[in-house]
N, C-alpha and C positions, 0 to 999 in steps of 0.2 A: 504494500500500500504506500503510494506516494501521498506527504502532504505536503501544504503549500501554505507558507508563512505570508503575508500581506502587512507593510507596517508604513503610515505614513512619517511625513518628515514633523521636525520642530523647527520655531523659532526660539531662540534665546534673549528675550529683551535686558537680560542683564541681572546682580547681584543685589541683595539688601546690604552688607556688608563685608569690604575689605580689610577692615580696620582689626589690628590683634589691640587695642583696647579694650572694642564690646565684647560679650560675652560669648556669644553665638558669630559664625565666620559663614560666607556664602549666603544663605537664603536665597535659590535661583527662583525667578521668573519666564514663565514663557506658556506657548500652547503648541498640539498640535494640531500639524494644518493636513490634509489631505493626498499633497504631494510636494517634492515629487516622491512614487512610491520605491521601498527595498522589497522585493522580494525572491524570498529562499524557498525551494523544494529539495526536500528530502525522502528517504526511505530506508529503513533497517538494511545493516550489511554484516559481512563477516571481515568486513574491512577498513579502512577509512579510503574512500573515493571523490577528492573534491579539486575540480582543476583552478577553481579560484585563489590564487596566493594572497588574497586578503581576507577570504572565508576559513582559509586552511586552517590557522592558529586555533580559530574560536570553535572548528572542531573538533580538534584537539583537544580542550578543555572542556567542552561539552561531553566527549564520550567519558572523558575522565571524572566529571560531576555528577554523572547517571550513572558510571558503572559499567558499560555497555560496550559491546565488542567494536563493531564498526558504523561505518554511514556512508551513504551514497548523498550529495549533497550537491544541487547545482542554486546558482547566483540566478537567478533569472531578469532581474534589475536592479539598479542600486544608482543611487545618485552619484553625482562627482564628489569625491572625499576633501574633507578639509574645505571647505564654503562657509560654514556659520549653522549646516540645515542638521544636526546631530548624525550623520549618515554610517557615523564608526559606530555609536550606540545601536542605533536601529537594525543596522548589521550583525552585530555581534547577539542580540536576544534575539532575531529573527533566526540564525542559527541555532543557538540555545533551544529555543520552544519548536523549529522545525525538528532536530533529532530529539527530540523527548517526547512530540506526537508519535512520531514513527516506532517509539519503541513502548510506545504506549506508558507512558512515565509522565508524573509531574516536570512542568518546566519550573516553575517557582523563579521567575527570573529577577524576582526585587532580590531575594534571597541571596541566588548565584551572580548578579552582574558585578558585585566585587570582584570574583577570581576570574571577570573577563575582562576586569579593568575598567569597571565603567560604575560611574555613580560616585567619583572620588570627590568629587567638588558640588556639578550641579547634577540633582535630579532628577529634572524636566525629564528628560531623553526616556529615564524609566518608567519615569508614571505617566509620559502620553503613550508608551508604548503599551503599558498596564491599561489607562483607558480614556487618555485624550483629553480635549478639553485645555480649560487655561488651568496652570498651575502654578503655584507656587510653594515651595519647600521650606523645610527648618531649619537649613543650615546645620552647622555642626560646631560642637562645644568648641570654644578658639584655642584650647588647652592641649585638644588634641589634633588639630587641624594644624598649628601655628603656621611657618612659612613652608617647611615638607609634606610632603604629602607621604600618608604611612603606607605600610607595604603593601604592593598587591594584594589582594583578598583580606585586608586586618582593619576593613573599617565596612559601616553598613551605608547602605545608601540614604540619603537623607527622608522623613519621613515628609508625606505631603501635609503641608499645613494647610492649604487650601485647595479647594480644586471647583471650577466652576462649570458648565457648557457654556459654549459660546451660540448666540441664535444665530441661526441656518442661514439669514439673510447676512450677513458680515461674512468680508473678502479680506485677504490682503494683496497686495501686487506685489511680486518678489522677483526682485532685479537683479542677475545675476552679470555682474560686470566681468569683461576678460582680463583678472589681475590675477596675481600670482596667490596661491592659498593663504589660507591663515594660520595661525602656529596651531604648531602641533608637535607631539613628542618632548624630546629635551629640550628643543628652543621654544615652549607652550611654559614649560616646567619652570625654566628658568624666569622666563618673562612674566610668571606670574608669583614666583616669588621674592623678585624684584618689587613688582606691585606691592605687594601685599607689607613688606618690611617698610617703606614709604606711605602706605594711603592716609590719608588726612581720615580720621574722624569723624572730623562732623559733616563729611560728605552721608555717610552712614546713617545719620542722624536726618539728614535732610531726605533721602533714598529712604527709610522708615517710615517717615509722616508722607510721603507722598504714597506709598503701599497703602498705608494704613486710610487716608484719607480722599484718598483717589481714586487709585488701582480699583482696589478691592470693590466698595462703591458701584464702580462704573460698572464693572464686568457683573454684578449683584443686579444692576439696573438695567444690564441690556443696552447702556448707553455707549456708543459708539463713537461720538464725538469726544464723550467726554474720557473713554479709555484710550485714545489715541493719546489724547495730548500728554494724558499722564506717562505713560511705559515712552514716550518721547522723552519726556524731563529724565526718565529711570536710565535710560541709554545715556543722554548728554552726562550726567551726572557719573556715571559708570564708564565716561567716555574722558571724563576728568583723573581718572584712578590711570584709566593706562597710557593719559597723553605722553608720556615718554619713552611709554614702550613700542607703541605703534603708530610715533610721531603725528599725532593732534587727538583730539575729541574723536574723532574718526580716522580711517587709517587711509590716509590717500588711495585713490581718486572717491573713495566714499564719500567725502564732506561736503562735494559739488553735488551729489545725487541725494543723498539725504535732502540739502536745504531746497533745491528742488521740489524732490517732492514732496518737502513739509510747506511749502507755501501754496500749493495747488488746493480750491475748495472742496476738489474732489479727496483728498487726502487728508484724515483728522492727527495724522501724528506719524513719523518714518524714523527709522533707526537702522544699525546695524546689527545683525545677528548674533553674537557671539565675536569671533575674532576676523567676522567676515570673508570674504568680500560680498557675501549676500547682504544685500539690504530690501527691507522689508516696508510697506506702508499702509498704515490701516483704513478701510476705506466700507464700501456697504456693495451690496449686486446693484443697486439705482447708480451708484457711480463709477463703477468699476470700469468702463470702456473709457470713461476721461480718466481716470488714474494712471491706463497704462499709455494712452496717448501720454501725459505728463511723463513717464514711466521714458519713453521713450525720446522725450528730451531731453532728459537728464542724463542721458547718454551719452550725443550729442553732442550738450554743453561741458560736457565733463570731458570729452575728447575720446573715449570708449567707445569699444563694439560690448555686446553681450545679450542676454536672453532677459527676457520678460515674460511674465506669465501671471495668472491670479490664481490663488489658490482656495480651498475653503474650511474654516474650522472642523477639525476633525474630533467629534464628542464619541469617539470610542476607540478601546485599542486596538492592538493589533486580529488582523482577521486569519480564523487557524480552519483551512480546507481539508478536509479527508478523502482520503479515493480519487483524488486527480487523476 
């Protein structure tokens, strides 16, 4: 029996705290969107069978988590790696939960995405993956977080503090410019323990009351004007923490596409993803054809080729097929 993993992507609008003053470090925000999609098929083997050398590893740890002899394991789709869209998380549990259908075993992937290496910081990527929607997580005590990050598999994933659906009518248009990735690996590792030994405070403080008095609120109310603008202030402000590591508020050529398309009436609010170069902009199905026109001058004017596209709130996790 082949199954067949289905998982959409996330955006990451950014952290409540970098600060090793407060008490709690991280707190991600973000949702997920629809696409674009990863998906994994698998089937019980007497072997391990997988020609993808980016799937390969997290088979590896998957047979070794279940117990389990082998797997036949193909990639069917998977975004571009390293963009801002979580594409390595979605990968690695859509693996996960592919060989554990097949061998008919729990996946428990909140559980196991430690020893896949995922859920070290932010926990968006688990819990849209778990079951979508906007989220927001609890961080993790600063005592044990401080500027390393602790061993593979010796920390859990953050628990969701909030979790909301997004309504069906809310887009966002997701610009993916032709720039070089964004960190990852040791130069992620390093650049954000840089960060995090420098972050001011009461940027954190300010990143707080806008969760608390914003965020939360909007996405509560359905309000779409008014969640744009907020998870915008959340990005610039979170854009302030790493202006040295990835030279400004935004990391070049982003700052031109962002302010773009935050000045368009079709757009309530735009940011960047994670460590981008995807940028993101919040918008409704009434206006989503002038967003990506906007979408598409911020390209443009920013001196860029790249891709454009709308996505849609994705209010559930990932989808597990049997008998393909």
């Amino acid at each position: 029996m082949t199954v067949r993993v289905t998982a959409g992507a996330r955006l990451h609008f950014g952290f409540a705290n970098l600060s090793l003053v407060h008490e709690r470090l991280y707190g991600a925000l973000g949702v997920g969107v629809d696409a674009p999609r990863t998906v994994v098929e698998a089937r019980a083997d007497d072997d391990l069978r997988c020609p993808s050398p980016d799937a390969r590893p997290h088979v590896e740890t998957a047979l070794d988590l279940l117990d389990v002899a082998g797997a036949s394991v193909e990639v069917v789709a998977a975004p571009t790696r390293h963009v801002g869209l979580g594409s390595g998380t979605q990968l690695a549990l859509a693996v996960l939960s592919a060989v554990a259908h097949a061998h008919d075993r729990p996946a428990r992937v909140r559980e196991r995405a430690p020893a896949l290496g995922r859920g070290g910081r932010s926990g968006v990527g688990v819990a849209a993956f778990e079951a979508g929607g906007f989220v927001l997580d609890a961080g993790h005590p600063t005592e044990r977080f401080t500027t390393d990050r602790p061993a593979r598999g010796s920390w859990r994933v953050p628990a969701v503090a909030a979790r909301h659906e997004l309504p069906a009518d809310w887009r966002f248009v997701l610009v993916q410019p032709d720039a070089r990735p964004g960190r990852n690996g040791d130069a992620e590792e390093e650049s954000m323990r840089a960060t995090i030994e420098r972050a001011e405070p009461g940027i954190g403080d300010e990143v707080s009351g806008i969760v608390l008095r914003r965020v939360l609120p909007a996405v509560s109310n359905g309000d779409v004007e008014a969640f744009g603008a907020a998870v915008e202030a959340v990005g610039r402000l979170n854009g302030a923490w790493y202006a040295d590591e990835q030279g400004g508020v935004y990391r070049p050529p982003i700052g031109a596409i962002v302010e773009t398309l935050g000045d368009s009436p079709a757009v309530a609010g735009a940011g960047q993803s994670s460590w981008g170069p995807a940028v993101y902009g919040v918008t409704d199905g009434a206006h989503a054809d002038e967003a990506v026109e906007t979408a598409h001058v911020a390209l443009d004017e920013a001196g860029v080729d790249g891709d454009v596209s709308v996505v849609a709130p994705l209010n559930q996790g990932a989808r597990v097929e049997r008998g393909i």
